[in-house]
C-alpha positions in Angstrom: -1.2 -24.9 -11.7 -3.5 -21.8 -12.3 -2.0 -18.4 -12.1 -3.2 -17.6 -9.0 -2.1 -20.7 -7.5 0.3 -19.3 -4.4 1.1 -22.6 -2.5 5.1 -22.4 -3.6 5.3 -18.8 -4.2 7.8 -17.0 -2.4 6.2 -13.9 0.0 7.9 -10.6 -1.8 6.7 -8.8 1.4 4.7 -9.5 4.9 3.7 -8.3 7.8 1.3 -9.4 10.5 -1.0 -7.5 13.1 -2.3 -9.2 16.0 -5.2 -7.7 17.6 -7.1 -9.7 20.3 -8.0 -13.0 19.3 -7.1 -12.7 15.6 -4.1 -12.2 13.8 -4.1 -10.6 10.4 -1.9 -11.1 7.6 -1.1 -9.3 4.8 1.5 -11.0 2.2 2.7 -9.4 -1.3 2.6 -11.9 -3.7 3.4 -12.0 -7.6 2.1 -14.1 -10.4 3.8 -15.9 -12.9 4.0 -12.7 -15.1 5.8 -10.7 -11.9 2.3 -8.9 -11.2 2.1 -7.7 -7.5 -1.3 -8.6 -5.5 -2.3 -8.7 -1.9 -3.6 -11.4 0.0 -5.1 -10.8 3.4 -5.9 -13.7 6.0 -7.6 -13.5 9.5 -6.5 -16.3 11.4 -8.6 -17.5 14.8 -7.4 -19.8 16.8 -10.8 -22.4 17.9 -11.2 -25.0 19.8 -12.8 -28.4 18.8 -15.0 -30.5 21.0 -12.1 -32.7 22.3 -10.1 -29.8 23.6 -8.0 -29.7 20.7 -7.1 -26.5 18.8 -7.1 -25.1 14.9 -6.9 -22.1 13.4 -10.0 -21.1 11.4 -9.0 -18.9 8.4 -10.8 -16.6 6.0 -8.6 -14.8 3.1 -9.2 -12.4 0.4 -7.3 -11.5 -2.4 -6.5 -8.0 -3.6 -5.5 -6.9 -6.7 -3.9 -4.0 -7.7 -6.6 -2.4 -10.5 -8.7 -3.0 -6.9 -6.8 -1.4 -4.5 -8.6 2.5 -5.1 -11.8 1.5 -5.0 -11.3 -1.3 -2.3 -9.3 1.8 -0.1 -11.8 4.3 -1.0 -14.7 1.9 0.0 -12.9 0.8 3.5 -11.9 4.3 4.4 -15.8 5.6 3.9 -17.0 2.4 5.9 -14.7 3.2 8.5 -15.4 6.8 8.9 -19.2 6.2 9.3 -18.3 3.6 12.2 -15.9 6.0 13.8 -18.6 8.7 13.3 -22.1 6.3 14.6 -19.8 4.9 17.3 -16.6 6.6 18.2 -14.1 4.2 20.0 -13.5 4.1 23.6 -10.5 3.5 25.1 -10.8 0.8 28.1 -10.4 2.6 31.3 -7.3 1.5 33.3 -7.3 1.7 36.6 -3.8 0.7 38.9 -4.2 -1.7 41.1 -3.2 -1.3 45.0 0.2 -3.3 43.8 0.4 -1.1 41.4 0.1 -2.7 37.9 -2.7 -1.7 35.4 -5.8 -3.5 34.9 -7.9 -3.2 31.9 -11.8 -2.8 32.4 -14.5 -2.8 29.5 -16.6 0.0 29.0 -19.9 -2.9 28.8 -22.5 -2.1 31.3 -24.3 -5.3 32.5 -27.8 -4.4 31.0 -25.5 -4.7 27.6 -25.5 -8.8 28.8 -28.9 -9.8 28.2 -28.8 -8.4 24.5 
């Protein structure tokens, strides 16, 4: 068993975010010497050709003489997003019963692309 090998090791700390079709995980882990690092999984739940379902997984691992620069290199990436292409909200509109649908902001000449 490597060092880095987390199969049986015990989850110091979790906590999941879903958000649409994925669900992310990020799990505190330690290695044999007690040293703390971060694993984060997106999970996406596919369908095979006979109908049946798995859950298609991509996972990185973070470690802690990582975490500035990884932080400092996700927070720039993210501002020049938020800054090329600020997020819209959906609109909601209420229904004539009264309960709130949720519309996309995608115009149809956006479907051809």
């Amino acid at each position: 068993m490597g060092e880095f090998d987390n199969k049986d090791k015990e989850e110091i700390f979790a906590k999941s975010v879903r958000a649409g079709k994925r669900t992310y995980f990020f799990d505190v882990k330690a290695t044999k010497s007690n040293d703390y690092y971060l694993t984060i999984t997106e999970s996406k739940k596919r369908f095979t050709d006979d109908g049946k379902f798995t859950y298609e997984k991509h996972k990185i691992f973070l470690y802690k003489e990582d975490f500035d620069k990884f932080l400092d290199g996700l927070n720039e990436t993210l501002d020049y997003i938020k800054k090329e292409q600020p997020y819209t909200p959906p609109i909601r509109e209420t229904s004539s019963n009264g309960t709130s649908d949720s519309y996309s902001n995608v115009s149809f000449e956006d479907l051809d692309k």
